[in-house]
C-alpha positions as CSV (number, residue, x, y, z in Angstrom):
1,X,129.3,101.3,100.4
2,X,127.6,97.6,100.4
3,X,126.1,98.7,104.1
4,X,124.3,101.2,102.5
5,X,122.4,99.3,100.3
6,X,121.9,96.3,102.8
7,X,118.0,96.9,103.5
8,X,117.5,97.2,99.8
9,X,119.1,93.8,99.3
10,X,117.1,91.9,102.0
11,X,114.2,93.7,100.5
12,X,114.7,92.7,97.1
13,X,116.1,88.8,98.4
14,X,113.0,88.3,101.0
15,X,111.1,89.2,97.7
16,X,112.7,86.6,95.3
17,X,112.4,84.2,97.7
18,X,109.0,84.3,98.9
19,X,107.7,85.1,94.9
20,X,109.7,81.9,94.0
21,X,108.3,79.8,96.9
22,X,104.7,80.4,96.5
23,X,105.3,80.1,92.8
24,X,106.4,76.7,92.8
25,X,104.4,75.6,94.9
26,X,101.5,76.9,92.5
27,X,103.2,75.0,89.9
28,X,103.1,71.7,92.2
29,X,99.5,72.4,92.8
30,X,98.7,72.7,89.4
31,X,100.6,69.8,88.1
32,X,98.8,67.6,90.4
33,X,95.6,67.8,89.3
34,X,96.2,67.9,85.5
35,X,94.4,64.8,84.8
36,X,91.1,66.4,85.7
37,X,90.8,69.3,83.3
38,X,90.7,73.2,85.1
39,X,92.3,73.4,88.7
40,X,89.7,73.1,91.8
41,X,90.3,77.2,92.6
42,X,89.8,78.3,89.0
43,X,86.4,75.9,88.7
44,X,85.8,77.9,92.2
45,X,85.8,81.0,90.7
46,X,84.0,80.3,87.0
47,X,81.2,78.9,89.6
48,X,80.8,82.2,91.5
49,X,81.3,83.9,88.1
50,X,78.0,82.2,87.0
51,X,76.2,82.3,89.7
52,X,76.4,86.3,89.8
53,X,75.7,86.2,85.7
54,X,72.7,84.3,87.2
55,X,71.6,86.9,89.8
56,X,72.3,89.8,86.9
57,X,69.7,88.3,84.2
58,X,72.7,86.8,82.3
59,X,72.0,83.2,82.4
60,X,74.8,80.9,82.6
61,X,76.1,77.6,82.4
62,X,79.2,76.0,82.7
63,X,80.4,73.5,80.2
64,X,83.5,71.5,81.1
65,X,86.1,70.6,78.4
66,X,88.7,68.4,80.6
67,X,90.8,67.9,77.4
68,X,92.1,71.6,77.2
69,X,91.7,72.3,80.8
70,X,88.7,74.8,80.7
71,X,85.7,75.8,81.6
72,X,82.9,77.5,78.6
73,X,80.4,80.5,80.0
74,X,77.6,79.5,78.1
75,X,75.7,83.0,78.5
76,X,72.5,83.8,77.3
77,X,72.0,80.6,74.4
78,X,75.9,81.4,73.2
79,X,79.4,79.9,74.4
80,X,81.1,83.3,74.9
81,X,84.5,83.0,76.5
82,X,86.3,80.6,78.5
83,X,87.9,80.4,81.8
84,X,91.4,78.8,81.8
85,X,93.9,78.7,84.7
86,X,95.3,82.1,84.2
87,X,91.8,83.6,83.9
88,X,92.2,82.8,88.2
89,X,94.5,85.8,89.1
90,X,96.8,83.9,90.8
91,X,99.8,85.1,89.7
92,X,98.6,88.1,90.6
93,X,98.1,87.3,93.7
94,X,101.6,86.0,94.0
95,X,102.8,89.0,93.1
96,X,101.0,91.3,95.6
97,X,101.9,88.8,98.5
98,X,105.3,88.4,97.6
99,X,105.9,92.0,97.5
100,X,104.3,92.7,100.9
101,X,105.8,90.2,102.8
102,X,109.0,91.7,101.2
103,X,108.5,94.5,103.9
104,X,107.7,92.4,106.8
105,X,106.1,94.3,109.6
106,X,104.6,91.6,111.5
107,X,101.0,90.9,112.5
108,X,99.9,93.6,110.6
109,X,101.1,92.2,107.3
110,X,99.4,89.4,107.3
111,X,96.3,91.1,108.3
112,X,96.7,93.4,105.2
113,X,97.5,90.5,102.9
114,X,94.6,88.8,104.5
115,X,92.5,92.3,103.6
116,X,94.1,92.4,100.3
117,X,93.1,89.0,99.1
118,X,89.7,89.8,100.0
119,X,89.7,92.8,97.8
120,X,91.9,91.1,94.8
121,X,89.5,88.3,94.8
122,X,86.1,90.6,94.3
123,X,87.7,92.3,91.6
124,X,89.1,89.5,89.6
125,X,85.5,87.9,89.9
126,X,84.1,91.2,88.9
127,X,86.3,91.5,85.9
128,X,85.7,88.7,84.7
129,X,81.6,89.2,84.8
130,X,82.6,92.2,83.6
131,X,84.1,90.4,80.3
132,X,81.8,88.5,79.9
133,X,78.9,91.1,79.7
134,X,81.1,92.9,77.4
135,X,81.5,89.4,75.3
136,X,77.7,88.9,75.4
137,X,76.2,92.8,74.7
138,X,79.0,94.5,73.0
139,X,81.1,91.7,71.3
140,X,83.4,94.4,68.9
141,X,84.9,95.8,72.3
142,X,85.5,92.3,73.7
143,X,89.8,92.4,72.6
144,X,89.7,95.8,74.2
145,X,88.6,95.0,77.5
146,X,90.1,91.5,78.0
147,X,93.5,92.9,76.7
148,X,93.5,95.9,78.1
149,X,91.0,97.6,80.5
150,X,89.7,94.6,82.6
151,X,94.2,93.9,83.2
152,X,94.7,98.1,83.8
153,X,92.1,97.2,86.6
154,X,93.2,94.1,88.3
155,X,97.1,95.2,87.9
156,X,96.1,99.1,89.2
157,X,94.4,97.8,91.8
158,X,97.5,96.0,92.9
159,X,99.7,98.9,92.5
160,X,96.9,101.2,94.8
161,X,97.3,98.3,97.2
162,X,101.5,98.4,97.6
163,X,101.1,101.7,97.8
164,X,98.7,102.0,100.6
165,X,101.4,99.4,102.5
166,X,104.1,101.2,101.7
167,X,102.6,104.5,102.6
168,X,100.4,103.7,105.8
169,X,102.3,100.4,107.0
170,X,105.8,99.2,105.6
171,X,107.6,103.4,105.9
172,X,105.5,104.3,108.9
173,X,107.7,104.5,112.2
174,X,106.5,102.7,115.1
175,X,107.2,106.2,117.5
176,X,104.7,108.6,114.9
C-alpha cells in the first residue's frame, strides 16, 4: 500500500525540502544585513516602485528609517505607506519555486521558474504602485486593497502559475 503513495511522498518531501532550504537561507540573508535598516532587494524594489510613481504623475520620494527597517513613499507632499521586508514578495516567491521544483522535469523547470519570477516580480511591483495610488487618491479603500484585493492578486497569480505547470509541464507525458 506504501508503493502506492510513493510519488506523492517524494512530491510532498522534494517540496519541504527545497521550501525549507531557500527559506533559510532568506533568513541568513536577512539577518546579515540587519544593521543597515531594509534589505538590499526590498530597497530594489521600493526604488523601481518610485521611479514608475514618477513616470505616472505620482511624485515620489523615498525616505529611509534604518531604525525600523523601512522605507516611507513620500507621494504627492504626504508620507503614505511604507515598504518593509515582507512588502518584497519573497515568501511568495518561495513558495511558487518550492512547489515547482517539487515536480522536477528538468531544463524546462527552471526555464518556467525563470519565466515565472519574471511575471511574479511585475506584479508585486505593480501591486504595490497599485497601493499606493489607492493610499494617495482614495485613502478609505486603502485596508481593503492592501488586505485583501492587492494579496487575492499576487497569491491568484501564483495559483494560475502552478496550474499552468501542472497542466502543460509537470502531468504532460513526454510520448503526447
Amino acid at each position: 500500500m506504501l508503493k502506492d503513495f510513493k510519488p506523492v511522498l517524494g512530491i510532498l518531501l522534494r517540496f519541504i525540502i527545497i521550501y525549507l532550504v531557500l527559506l533559510f537561507t532568506y533568513q541568513f540573508y536577512l539577518n546579515s544585513g540587519k544593521d543597515s535598516g531594509l534589505d538590499s532587494f526590498s530597497r530594489i524594489i521600493a526604488n523601481q516602485v518610485a521611479a514608475l510613481q514618477n513616470t505616472m504623475g505620482y511624485p515620489t520620494e523615498l525616505y529611509d528609517d534604518v531604525k525600523n527597517e523601512q522605507v516611507w513613499f513620500y507621494v504627492k507632499q504626504r508620507y503614505e505607506t511604507r515598504m518593509v521586508e515582507g512588502c518584497n514578495a519573497v515568501s511568495v516567491i518561495i513558495l511558487f519555486v518550492s512547489f515547482v521544483f517539487a515536480f522536477y522535469k528538468g531544463m524546462k523547470t527552471f526555464v518556467f521558474v525563470g519565466a515565472g519570477l519574471i511575471i511574479l516580480y511585475i506584479m508585486n511591483l505593480l501591486r504595490i504602485v497599485g497601493l499606493n495610488i489607492v493610499m494617495t487618491d482614495y485613502k478609505e479603500y486603502g485596508k481593503m486593497f492592501h488586505d485583501f484585493i492587492f494579496p487575492a492578486i499576487i497569491y491568484g497569480t501564483v495559483v494560475v502559475l502552478w496550474l499552468v505547470w501542472i497542466k502543460f509541464f509537470a502531468l504532460k507525458h513526454e510520448n503526447s
